[in-house]
mmCIF file of the N, C-alpha and C atoms, coordinates in Angstrom:
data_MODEL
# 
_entry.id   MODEL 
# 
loop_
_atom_site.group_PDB 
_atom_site.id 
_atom_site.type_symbol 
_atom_site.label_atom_id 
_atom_site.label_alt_id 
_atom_site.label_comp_id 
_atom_site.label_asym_id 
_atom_site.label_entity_id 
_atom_site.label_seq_id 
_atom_site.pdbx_PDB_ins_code 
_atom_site.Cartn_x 
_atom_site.Cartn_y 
_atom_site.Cartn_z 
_atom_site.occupancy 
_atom_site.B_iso_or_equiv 
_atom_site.pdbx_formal_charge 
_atom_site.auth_seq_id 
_atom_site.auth_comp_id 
_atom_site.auth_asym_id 
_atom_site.auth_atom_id 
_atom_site.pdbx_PDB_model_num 
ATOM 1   N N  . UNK A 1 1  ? -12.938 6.401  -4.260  1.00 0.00 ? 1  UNK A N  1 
ATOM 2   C CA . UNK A 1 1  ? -12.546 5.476  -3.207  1.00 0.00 ? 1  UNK A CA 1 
ATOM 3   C C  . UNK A 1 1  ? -11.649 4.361  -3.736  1.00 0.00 ? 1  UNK A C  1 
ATOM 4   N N  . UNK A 1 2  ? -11.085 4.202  -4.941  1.00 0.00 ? 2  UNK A N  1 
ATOM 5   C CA . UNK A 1 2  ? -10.315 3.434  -5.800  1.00 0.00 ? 2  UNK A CA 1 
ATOM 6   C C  . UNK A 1 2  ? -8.667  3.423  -5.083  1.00 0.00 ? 2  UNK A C  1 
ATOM 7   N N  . UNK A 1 3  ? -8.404  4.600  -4.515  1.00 0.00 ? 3  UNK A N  1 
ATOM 8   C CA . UNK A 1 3  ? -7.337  4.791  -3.529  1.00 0.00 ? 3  UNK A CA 1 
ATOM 9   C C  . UNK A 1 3  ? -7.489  3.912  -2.502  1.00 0.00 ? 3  UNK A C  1 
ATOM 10  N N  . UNK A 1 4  ? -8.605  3.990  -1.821  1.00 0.00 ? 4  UNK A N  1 
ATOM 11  C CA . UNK A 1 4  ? -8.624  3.643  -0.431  1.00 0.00 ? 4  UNK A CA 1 
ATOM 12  C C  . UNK A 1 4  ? -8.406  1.584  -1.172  1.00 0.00 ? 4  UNK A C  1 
ATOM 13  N N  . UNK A 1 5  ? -9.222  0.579  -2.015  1.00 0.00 ? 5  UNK A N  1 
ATOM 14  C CA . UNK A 1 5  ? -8.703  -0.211 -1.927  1.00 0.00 ? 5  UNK A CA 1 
ATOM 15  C C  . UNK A 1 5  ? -7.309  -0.587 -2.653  1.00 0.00 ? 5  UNK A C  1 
ATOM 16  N N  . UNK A 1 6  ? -6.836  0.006  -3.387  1.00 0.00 ? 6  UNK A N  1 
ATOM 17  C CA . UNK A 1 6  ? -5.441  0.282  -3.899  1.00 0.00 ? 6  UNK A CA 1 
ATOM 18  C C  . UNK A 1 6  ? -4.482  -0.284 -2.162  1.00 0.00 ? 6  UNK A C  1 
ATOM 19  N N  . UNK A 1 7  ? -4.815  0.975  -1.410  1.00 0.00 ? 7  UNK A N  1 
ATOM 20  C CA . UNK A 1 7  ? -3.979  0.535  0.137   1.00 0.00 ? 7  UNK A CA 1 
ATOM 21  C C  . UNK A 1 7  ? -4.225  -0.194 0.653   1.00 0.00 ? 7  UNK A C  1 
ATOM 22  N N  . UNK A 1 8  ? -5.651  -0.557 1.248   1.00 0.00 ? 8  UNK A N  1 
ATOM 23  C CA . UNK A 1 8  ? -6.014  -1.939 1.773   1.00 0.00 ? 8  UNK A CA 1 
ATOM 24  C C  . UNK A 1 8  ? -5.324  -3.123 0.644   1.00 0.00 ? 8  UNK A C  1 
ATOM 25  N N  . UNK A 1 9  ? -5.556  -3.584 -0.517  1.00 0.00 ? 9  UNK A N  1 
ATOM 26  C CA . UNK A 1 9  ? -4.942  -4.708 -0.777  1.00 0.00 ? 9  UNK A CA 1 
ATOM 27  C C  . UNK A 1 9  ? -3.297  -4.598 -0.132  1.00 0.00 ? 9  UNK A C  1 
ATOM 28  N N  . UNK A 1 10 ? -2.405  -3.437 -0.372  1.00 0.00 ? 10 UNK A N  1 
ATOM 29  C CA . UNK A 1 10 ? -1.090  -3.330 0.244   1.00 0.00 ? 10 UNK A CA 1 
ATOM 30  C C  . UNK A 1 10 ? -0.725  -3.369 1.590   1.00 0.00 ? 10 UNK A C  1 
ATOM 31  N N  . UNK A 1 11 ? -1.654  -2.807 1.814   1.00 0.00 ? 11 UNK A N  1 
ATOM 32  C CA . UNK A 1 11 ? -1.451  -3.270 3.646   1.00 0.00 ? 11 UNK A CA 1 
ATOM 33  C C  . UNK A 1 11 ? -1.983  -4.474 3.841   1.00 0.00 ? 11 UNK A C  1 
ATOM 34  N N  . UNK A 1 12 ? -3.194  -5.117 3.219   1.00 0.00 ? 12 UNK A N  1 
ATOM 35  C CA . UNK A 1 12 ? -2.922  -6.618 3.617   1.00 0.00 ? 12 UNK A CA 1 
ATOM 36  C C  . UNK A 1 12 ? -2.188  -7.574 3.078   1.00 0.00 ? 12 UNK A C  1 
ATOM 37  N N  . UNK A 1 13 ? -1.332  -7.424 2.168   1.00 0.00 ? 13 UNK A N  1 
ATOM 38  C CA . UNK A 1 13 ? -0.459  -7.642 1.679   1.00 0.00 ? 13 UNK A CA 1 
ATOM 39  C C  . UNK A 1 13 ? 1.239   -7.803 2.230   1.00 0.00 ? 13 UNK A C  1 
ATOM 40  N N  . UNK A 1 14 ? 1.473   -6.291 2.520   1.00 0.00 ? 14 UNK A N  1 
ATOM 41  C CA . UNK A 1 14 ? 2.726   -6.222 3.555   1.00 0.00 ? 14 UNK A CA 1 
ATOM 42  C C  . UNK A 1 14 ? 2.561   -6.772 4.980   1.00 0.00 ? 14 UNK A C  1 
ATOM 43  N N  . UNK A 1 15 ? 1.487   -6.562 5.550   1.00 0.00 ? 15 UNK A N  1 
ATOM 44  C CA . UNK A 1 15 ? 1.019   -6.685 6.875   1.00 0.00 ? 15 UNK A CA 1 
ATOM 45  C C  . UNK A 1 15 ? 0.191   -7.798 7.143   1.00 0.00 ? 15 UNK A C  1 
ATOM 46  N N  . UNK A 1 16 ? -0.252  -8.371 6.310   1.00 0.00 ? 16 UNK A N  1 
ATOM 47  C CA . UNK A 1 16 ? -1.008  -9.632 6.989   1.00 0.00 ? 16 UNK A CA 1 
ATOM 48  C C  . UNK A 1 16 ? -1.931  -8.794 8.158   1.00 0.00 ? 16 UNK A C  1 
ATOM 49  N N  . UNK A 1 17 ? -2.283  -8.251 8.272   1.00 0.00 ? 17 UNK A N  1 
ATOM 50  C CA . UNK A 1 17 ? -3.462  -7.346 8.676   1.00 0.00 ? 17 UNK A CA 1 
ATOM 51  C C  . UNK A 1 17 ? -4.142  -8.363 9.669   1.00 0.00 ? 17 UNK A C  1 
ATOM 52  N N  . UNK A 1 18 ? -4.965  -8.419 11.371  1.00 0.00 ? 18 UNK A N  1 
ATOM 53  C CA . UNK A 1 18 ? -5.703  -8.953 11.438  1.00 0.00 ? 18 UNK A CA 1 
ATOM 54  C C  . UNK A 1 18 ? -7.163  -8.581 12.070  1.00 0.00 ? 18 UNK A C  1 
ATOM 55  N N  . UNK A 1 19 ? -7.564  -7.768 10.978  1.00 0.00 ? 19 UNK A N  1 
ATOM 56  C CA . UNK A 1 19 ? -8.796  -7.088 11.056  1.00 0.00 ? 19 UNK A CA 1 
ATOM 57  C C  . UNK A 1 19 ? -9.448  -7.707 9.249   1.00 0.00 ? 19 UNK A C  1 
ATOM 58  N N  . UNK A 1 20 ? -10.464 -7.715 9.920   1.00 0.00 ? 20 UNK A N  1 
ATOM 59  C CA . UNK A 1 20 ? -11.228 -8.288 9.007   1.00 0.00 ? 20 UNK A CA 1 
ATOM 60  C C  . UNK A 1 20 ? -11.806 -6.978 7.646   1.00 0.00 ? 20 UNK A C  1 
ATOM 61  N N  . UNK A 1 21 ? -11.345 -7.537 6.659   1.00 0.00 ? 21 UNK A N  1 
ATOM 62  C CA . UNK A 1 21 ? -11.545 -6.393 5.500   1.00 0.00 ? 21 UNK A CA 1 
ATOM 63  C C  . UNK A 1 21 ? -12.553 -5.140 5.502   1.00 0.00 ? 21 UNK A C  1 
ATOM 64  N N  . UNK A 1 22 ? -14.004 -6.175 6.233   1.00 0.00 ? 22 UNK A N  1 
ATOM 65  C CA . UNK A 1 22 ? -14.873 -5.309 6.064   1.00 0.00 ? 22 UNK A CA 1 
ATOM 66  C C  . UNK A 1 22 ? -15.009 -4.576 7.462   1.00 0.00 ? 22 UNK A C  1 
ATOM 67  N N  . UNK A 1 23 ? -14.577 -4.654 8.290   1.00 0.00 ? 23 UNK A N  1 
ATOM 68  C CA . UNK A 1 23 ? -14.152 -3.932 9.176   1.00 0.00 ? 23 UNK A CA 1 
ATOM 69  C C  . UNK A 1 23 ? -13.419 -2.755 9.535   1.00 0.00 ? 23 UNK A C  1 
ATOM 70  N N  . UNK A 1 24 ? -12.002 -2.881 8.588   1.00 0.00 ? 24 UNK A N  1 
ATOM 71  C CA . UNK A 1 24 ? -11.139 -1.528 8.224   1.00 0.00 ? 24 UNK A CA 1 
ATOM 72  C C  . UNK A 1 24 ? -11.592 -0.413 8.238   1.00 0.00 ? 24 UNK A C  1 
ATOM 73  N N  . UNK A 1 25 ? -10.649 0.375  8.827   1.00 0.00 ? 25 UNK A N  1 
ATOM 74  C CA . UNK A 1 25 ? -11.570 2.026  8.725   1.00 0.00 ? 25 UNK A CA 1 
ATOM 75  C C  . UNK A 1 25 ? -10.519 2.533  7.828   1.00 0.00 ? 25 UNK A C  1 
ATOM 76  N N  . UNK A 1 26 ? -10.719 4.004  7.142   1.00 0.00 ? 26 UNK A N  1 
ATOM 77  C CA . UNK A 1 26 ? -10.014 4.719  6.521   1.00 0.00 ? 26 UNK A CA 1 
ATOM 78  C C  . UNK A 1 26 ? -8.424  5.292  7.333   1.00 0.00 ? 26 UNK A C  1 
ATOM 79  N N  . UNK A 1 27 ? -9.048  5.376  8.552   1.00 0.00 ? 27 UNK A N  1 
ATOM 80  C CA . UNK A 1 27 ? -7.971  5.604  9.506   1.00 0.00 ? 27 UNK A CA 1 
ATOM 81  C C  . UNK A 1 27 ? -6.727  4.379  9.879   1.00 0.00 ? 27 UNK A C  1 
ATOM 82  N N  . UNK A 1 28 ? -7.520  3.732  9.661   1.00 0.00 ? 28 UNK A N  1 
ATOM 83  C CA . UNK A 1 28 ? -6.524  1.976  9.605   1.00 0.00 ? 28 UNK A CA 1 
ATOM 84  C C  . UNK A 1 28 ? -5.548  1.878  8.824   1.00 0.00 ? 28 UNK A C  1 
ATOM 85  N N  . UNK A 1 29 ? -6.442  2.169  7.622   1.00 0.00 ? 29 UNK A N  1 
ATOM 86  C CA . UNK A 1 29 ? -5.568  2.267  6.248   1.00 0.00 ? 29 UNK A CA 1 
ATOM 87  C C  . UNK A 1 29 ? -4.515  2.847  5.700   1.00 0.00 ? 29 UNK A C  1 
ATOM 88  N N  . UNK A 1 30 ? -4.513  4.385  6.611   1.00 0.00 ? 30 UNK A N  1 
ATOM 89  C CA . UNK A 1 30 ? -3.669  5.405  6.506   1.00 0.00 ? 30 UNK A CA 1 
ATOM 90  C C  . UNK A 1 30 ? -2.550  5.468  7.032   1.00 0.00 ? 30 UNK A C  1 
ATOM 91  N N  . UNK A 1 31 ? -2.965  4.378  8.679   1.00 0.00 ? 31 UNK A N  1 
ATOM 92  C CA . UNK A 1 31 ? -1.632  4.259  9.951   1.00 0.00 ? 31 UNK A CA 1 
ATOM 93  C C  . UNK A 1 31 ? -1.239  3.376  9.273   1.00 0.00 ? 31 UNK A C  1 
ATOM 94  N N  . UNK A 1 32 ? -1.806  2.338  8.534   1.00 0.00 ? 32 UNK A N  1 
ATOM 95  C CA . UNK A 1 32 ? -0.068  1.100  8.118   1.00 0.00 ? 32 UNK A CA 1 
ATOM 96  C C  . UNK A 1 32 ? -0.161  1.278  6.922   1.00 0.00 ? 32 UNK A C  1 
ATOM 97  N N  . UNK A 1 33 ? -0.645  2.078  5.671   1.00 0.00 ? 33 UNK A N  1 
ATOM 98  C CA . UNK A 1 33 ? -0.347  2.196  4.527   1.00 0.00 ? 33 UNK A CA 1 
ATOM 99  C C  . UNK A 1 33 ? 0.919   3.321  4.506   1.00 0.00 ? 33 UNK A C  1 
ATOM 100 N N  . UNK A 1 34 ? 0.943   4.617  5.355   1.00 0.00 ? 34 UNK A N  1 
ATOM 101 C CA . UNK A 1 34 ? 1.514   5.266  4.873   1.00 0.00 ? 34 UNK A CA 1 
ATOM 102 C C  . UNK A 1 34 ? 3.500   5.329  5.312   1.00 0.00 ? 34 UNK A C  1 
ATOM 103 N N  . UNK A 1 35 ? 3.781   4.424  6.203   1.00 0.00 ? 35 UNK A N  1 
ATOM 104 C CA . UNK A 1 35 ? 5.109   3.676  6.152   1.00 0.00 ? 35 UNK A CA 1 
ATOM 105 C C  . UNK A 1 35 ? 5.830   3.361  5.053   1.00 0.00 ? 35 UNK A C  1 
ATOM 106 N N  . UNK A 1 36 ? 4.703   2.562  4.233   1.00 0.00 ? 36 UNK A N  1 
ATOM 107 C CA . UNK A 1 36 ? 5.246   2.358  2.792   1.00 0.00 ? 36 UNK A CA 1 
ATOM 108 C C  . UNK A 1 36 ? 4.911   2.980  1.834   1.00 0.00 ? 36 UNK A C  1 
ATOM 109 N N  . UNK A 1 37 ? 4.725   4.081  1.618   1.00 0.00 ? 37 UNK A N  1 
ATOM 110 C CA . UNK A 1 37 ? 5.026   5.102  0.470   1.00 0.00 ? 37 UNK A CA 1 
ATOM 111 C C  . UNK A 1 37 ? 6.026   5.223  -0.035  1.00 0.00 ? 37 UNK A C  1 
ATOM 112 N N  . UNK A 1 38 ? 7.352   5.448  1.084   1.00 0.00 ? 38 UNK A N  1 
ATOM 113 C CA . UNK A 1 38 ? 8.504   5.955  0.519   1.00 0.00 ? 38 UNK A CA 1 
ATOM 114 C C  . UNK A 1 38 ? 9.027   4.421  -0.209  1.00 0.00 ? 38 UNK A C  1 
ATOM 115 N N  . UNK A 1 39 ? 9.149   3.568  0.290   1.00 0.00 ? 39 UNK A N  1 
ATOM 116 C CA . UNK A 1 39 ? 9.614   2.109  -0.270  1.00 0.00 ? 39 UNK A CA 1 
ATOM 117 C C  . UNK A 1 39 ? 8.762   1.899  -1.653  1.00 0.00 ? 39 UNK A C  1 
ATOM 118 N N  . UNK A 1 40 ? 7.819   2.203  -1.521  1.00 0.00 ? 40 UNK A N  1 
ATOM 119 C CA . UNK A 1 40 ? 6.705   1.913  -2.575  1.00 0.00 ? 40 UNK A CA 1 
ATOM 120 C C  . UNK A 1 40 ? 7.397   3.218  -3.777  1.00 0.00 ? 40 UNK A C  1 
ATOM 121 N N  . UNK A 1 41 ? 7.570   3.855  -3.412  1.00 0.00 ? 41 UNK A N  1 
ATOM 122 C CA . UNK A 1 41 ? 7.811   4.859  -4.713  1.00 0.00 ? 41 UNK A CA 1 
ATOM 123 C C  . UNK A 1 41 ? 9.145   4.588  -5.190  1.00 0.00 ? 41 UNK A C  1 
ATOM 124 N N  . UNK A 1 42 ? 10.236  4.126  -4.463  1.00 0.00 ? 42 UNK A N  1 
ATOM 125 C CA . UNK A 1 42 ? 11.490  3.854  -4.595  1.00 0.00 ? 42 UNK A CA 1 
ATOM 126 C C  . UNK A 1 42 ? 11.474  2.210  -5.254  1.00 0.00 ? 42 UNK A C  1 
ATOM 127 N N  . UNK A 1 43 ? 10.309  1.348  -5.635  1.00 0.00 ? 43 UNK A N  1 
ATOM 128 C CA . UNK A 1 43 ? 10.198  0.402  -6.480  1.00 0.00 ? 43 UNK A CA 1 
ATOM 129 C C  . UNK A 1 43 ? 9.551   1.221  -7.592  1.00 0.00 ? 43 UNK A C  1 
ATOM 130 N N  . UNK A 1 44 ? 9.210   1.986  -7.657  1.00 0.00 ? 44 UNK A N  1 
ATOM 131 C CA . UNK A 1 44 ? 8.170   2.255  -8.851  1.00 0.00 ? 44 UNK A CA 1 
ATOM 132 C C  . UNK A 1 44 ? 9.537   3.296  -9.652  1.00 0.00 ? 44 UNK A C  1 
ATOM 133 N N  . UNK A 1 45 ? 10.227  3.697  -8.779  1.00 0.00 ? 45 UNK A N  1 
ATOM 134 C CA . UNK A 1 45 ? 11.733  4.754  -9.504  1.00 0.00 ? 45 UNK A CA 1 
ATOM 135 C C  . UNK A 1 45 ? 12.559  3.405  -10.390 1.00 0.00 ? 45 UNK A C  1 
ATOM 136 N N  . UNK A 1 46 ? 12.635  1.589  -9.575  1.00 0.00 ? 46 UNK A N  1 
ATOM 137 C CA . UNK A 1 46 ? 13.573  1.196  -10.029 1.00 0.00 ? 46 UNK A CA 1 
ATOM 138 C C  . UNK A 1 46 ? 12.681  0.683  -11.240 1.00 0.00 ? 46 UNK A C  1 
ATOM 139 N N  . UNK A 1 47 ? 11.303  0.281  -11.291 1.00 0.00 ? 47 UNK A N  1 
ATOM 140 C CA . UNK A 1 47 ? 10.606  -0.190 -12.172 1.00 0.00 ? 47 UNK A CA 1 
ATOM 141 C C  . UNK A 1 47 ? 10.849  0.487  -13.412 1.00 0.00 ? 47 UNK A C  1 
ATOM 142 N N  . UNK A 1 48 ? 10.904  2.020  -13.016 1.00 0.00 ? 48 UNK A N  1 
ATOM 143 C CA . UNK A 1 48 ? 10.741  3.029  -14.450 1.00 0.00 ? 48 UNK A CA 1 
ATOM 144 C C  . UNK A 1 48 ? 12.366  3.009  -15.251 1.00 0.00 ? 48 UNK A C  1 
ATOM 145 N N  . UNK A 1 49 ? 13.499  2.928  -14.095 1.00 0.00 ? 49 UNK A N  1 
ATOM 146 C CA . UNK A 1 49 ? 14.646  2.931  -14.634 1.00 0.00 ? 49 UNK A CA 1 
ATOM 147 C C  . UNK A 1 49 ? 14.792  1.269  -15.488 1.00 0.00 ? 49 UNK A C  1 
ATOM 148 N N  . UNK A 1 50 ? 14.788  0.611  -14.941 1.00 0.00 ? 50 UNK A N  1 
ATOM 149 C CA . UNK A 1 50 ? 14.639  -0.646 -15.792 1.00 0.00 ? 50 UNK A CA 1 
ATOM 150 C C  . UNK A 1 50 ? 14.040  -0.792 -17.183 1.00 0.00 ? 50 UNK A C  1 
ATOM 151 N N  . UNK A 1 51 ? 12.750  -0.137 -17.525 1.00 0.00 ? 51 UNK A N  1 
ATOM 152 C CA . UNK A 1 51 ? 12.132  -0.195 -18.482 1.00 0.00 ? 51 UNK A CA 1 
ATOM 153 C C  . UNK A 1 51 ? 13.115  0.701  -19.445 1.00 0.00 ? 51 UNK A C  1 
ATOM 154 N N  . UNK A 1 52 ? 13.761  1.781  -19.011 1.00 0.00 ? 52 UNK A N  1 
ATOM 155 C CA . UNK A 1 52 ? 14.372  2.390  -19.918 1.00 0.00 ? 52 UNK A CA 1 
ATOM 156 C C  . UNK A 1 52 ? 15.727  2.007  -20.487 1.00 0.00 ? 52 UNK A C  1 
ATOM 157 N N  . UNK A 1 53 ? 16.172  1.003  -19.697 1.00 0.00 ? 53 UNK A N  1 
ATOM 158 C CA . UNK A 1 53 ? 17.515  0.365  -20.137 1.00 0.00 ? 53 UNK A CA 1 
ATOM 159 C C  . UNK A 1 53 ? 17.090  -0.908 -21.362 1.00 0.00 ? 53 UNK A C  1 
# 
């Protein structure tokens, strides 16, 4: 379940979320976490290119 708060901190993070933490369902997590995958992986591409320069 190390995934599931991995996304909750990011979605409350990007989203300012206003559901209360302990409230969140897995399904919550999934509708506004998974928008930012593609953005999220496309920092982690520029992170890796950087380190190599």
């Amino acid at each position: 379940m190390a995934w599931a708060a991995h996304q909750m901190r990011q979605v409350y993070t990007d989203y300012h979320v206003g559901i209360d933490p302990r409230d969140i369902t897995l399904d919550e997590i999934r509708f506004f976490y998974m928008p930012l995958v593609e953005s999220l992986c496309e920092l982690q591409r520029q992170a890796q290119k950087a380190k190599k320069r």
